[in-house]
C-alpha positions in Angstrom: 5.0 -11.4 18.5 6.7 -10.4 21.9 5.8 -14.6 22.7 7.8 -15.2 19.6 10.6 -13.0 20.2 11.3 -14.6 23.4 10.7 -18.1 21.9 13.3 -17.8 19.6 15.9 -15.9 22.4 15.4 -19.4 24.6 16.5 -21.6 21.9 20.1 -22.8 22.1 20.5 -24.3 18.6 18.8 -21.9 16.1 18.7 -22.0 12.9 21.3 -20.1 10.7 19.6 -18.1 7.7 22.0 -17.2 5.3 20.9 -13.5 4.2 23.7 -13.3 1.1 22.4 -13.1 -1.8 23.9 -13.7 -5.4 22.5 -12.1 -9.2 21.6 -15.7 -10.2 19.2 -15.6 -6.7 17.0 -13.1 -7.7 16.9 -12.7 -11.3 14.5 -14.1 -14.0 14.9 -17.2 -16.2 15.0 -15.5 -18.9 18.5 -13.7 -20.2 16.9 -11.3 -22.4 14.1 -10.1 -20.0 14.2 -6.2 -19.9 14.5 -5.3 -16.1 14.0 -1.7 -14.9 14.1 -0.8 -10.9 16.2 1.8 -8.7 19.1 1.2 -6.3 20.5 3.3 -4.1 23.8 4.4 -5.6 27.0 5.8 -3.1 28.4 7.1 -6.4 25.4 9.0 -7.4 24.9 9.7 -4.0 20.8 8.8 -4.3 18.4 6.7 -6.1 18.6 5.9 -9.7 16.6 4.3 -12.4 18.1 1.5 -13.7 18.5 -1.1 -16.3 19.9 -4.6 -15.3 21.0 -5.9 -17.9 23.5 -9.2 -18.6 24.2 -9.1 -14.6 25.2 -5.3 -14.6 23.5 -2.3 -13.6 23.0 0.7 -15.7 21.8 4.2 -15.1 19.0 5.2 -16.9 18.0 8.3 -14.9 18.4 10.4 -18.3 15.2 8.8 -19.3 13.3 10.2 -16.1 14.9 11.0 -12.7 11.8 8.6 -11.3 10.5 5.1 -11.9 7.1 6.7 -12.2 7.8 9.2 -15.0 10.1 7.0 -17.0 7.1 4.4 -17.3 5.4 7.5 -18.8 7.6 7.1 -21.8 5.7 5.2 -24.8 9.4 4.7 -26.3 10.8 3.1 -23.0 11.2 -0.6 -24.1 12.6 0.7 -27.8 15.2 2.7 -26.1 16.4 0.3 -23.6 16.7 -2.5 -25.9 18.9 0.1 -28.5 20.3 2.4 -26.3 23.8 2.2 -24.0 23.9 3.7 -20.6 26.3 4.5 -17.9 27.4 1.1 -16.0 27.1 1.7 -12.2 28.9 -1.8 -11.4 27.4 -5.6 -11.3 24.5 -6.5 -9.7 26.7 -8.2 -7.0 28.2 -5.1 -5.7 24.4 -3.7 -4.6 23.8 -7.3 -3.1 26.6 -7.0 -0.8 26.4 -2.9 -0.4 29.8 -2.4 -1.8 28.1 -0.3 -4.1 24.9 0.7 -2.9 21.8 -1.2 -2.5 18.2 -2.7 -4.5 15.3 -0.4 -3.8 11.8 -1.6 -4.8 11.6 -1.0 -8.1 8.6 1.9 -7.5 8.8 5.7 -6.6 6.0 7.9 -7.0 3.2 5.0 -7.9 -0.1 4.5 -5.7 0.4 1.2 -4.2 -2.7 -0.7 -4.5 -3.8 -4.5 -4.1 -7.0 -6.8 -5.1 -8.2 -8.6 -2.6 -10.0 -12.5 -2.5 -9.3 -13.1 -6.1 -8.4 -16.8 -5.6 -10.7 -19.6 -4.0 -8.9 -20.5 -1.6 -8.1 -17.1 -0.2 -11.6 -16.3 -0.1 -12.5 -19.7 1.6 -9.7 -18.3 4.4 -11.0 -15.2 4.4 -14.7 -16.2 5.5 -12.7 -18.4 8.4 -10.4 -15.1 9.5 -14.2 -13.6 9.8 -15.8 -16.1 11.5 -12.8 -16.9 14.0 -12.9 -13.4 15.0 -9.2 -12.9 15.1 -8.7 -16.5 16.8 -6.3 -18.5 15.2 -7.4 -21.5 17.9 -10.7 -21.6 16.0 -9.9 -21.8 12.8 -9.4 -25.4 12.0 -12.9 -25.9 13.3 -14.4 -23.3 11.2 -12.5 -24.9 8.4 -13.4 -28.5 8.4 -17.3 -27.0 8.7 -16.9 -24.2 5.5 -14.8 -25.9 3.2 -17.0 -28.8 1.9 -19.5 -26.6 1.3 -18.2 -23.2 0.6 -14.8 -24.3 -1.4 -16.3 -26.5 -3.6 -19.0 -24.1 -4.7 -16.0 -21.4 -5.4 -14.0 -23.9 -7.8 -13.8 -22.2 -11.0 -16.2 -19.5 -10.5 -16.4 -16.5 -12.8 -16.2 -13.4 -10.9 -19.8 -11.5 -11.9 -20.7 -14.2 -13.7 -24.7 -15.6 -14.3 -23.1 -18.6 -12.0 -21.4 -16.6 -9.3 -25.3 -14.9 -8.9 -26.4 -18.6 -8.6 -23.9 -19.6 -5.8 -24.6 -16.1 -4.2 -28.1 -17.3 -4.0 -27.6 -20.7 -2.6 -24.9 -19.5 0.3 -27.0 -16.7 1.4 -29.8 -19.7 1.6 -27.5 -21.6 4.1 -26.8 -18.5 6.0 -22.9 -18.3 4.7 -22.8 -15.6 2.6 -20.0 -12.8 3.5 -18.6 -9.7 3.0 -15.4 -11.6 1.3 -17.3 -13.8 -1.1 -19.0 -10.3 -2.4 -16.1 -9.0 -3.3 -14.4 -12.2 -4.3 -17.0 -13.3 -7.5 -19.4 -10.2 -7.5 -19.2 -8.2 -10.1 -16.9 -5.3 -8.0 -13.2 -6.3 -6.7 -12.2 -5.4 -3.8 -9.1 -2.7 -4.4 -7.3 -1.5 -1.5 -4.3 1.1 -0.5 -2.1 -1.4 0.3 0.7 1.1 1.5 2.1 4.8 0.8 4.1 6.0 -2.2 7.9 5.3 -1.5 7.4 3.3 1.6 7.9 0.0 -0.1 10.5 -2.4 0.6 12.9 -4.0 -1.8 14.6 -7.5 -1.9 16.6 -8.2 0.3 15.0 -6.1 3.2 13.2 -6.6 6.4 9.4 -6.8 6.3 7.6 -5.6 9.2 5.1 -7.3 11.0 3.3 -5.7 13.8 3.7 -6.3 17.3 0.3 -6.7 18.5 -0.3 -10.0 15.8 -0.3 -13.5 16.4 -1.8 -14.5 13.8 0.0 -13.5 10.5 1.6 -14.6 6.9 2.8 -13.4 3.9 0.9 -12.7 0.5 3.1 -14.1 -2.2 1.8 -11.9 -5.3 2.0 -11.0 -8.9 2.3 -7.0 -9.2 1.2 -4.8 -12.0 3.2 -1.8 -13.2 0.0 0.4 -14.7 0.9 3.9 -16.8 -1.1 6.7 -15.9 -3.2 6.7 -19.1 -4.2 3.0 -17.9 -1.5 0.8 -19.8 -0.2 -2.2 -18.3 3.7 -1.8 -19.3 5.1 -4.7 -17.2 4.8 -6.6 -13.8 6.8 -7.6 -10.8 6.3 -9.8 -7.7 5.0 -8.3 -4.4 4.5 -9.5 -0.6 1.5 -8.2 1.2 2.4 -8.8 4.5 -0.8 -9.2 6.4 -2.2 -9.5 9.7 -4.9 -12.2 10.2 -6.0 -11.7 13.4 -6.0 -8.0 13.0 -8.3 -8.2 9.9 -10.2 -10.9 11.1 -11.5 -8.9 14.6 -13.0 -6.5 12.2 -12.8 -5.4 8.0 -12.8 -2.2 9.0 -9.0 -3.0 10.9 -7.7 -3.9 7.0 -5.5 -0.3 7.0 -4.1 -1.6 10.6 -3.5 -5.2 9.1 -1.5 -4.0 6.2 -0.1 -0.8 6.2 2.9 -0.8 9.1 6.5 0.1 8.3 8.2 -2.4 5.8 4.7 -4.4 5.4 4.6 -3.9 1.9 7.7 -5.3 0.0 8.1 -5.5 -3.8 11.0 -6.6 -6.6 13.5 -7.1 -7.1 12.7 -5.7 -10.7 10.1 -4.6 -12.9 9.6 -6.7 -15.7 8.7 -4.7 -18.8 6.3 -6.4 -21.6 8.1 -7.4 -24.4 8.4 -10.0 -27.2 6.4 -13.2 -25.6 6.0 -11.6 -22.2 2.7 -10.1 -22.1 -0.3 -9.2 -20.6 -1.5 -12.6 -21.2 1.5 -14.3 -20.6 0.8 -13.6 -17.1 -2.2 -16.7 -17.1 0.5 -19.2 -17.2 2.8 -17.5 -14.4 3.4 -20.3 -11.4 4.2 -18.2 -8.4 6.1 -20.3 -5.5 6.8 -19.4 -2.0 9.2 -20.5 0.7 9.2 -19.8 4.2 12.1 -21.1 6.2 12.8 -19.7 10.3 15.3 -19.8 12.6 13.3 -22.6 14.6 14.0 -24.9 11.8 10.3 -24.6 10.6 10.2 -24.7 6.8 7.2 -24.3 4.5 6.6 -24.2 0.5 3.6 -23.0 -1.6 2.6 -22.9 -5.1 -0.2 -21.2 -7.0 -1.0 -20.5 -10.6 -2.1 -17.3 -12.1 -4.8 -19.3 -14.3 -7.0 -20.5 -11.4 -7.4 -16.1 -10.6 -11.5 -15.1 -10.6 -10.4 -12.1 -12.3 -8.3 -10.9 -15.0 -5.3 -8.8 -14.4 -6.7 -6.6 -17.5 -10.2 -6.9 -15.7 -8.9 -5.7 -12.1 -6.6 -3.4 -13.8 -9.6 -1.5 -15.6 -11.8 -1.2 -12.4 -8.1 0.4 -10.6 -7.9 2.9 -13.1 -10.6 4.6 -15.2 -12.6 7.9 -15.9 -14.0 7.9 -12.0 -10.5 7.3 -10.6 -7.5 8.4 -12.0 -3.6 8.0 -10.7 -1.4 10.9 -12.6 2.0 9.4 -11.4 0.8 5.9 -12.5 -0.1 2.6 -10.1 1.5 -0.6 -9.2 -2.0 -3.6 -8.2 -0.8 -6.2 -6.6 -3.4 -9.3 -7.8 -4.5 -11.2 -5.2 -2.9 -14.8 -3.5 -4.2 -18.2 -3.5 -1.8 -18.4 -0.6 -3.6 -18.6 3.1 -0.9 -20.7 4.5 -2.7 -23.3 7.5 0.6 -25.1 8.4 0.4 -25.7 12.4 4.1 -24.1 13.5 3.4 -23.2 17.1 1.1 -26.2 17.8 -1.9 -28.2 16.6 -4.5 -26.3 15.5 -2.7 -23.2 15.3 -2.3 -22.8 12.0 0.7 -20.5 10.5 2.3 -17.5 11.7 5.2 -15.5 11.4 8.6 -15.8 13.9 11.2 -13.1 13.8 14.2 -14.4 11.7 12.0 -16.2 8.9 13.5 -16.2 5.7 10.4 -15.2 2.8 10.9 -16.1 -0.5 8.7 -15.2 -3.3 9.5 -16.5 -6.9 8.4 -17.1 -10.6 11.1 -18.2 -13.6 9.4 -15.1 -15.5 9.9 -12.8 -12.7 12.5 -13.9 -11.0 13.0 -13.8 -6.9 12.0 -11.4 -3.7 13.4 -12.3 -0.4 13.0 -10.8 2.6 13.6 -11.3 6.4 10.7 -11.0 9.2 11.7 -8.8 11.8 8.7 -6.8 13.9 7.9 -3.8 12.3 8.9 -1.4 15.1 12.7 -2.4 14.9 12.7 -2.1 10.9 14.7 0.8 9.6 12.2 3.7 9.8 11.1 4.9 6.9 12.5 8.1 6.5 12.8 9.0 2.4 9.6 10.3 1.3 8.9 12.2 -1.6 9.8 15.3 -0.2 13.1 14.0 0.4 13.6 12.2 -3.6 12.7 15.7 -4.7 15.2 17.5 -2.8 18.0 14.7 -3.2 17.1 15.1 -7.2 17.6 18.7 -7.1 20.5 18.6 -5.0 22.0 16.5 -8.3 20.3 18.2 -11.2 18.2 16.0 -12.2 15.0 17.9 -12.2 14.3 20.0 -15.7 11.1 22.2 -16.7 
């Protein structure tokens, strides 16, 4: 990354990336979708739960002083829909900090992502393994896997009768992995993608660490689980990931994708209701857009439908009698996205630059953008849940 940094210091004509955004940027399609999330509020003087709601931002911290314990609340969707709530100001005024600023829309939740749930990212997972971290060797490894590997993966059943035939045949020709065993096995792999409060919202910087050269975002569908196992909405995620890191070893997956800012997530929870559902989720189209400084520019699209697992299926393996989250999870679901764009040269592949502009979308979900920066000049993270505790006494807002 330090290569990159001085890269992009040596041009004379970057690239300007506007980092303004507007309400009509980030938000859903849909007019009538209920949105919860926090911002940081100067009038409150902390985090609130909120409700957007026609462009403005309302303060529904009555109905639980965190994310996490509102969620809690079977009658959530029925009182937001009836109920009016103090207006803390338009969603413009936390876009351009006049009045605060978006938070990711999570407090207290265990952050936790699938892993190789699509078949292309398990295809570019085998290659991360056998490249061992190389990026230079990849496009090799590529052209020899794919014809036999990816088209054996199309439409696969995870634990399926047919996914114990291709398991057979692979491990004949020697190219059975660790990722395809987790990818259409019958167990997913689930991960810690980052800690509780340490998530990013829209707008922010997302960290990637210095030591990588090989990276990319992970453009992802989020779910917002209750702690008695209940789906109750869904959001869009990046997990930031490091492929040279995790490619050297498994073992390096903490390394490649828990660093300050690597895990960003918004801009708003998206609460089930009316059409929106669970299985609404199948026919969710999430896009991505990657534009840098160096003029390099890079789009992406990937369906929910072509997933190996259900979200109710990877949702139920997350959460269940052996494993238990009392302050309620968020899963991100896996990307098809393993993005093999040559920036830096031929053969190269994709990888980050400090400056790039990452934008993650879906009409149903709206849009999270971020900016690249390396993780050790991101803000710190410094507001834990020791510090929401004692901000949320400090204000009253904690009752027996």
């Amino acid at each position: 990354m330090a290569q990159a940094v001085s890269a992009l210091m040596d041009r004379e004509d970057p690239v300007s990336i506007p980092k303004k955004l507007q309400a009509a940027d980030i938000l859903p399609r849909d007019d009538g979708a209920i949105l919860i999330g926090r911002v940081w509020s100067k009038a409150q003087g902390g985090p609130c739960v909120v409700l957007v709601r026609d462009r403005q931002v309302h303060d529904v911290t009555e109905l639980g002083p965190t994310v996490s314990m509102a969620l809690e609340r079977p009658d959530l969707v029925s009182t937001l829909v009836t109920g009016s709530f103090p207006d803390l100001g338009p969603l413009e005024a936390f876009l351009d900090g006049s009045e605060g600023e978006i938070l990711a829309p999570i407090d207290l939740q265990a952050v936790k992502a699938a892993g190789v749930t699509f078949a292309d990212s398990m295809l570019e997972r085998v290659i991360e393994e056998q490249a061992r971290g190389d990026a230079s060797r990849a496009q090799a490894i590529r052209a020899q896997l794919a014809p036999v590997i990816g088209d054996n993966l199309r439409g696969i059943a995870a634990g399926s009768e047919q996914a114990a035939k291709v398991k057979a045949l692979l491990q004949g020709l020697n190219l059975w992995s660790q990722y395809l065993e987790v990818g259409i096995g019958p167990d997913a792999e689930i991960f810690t993608k980052a800690q509780p409060m340490s998530s990013v919202g829209c707008g922010a910087e997302v960290g990637i660490h210095p030591i990588s050269q090989w990276n990319n975002p992970e453009p992802e569908v989020v779910l917002a689980i209750r702690s008695d196992g209940e789906v109750v909405g869904a959001t869009l995620g990046n997990d930031v990931n490091l492929r040279d890191v995790e490619g050297r070893s498994a073992l390096l997956l903490g390394k490649a994708k828990d660093n300050n800012a690597s895990c960003a997530i918004g801009p708003f929870i998206r609460l089930f209701h009316g059409d929106f559902t669970l299985q609404a989720l199948d026919r969710v189209r999430v896009s991505l857009l990657v534009e840098g400084e160096d003029g390099f520019t890079m789009t992406g699209e990937s369906a929910m439908s072509a997933i190996s697992r259900s979200p109710a299926n990877l949702a139920a393996q997350l959460l269940n009698r052996n494993h238990q989250y009392p302050d309620g999870a968020v899963l991100f679901l896996g990307t098809m996205f393993a993005p093999v764009k040559d920036r830096r040269g031929a053969g190269q592949g994709f990888t980050h630059e400090v400056g790039d502009r990452v934008e993650i979308s879906a009409p149903e979900l709206g849009r999270l953008v971020n900016f690249v920066n390396r993780s050790d000049a991101c803000p710190e993270w410094r507001f834990g849940t020791g510090a929401l505790m004692a901000n949320l006494a400090r204000r009253g807002l904690l009752k027996d």
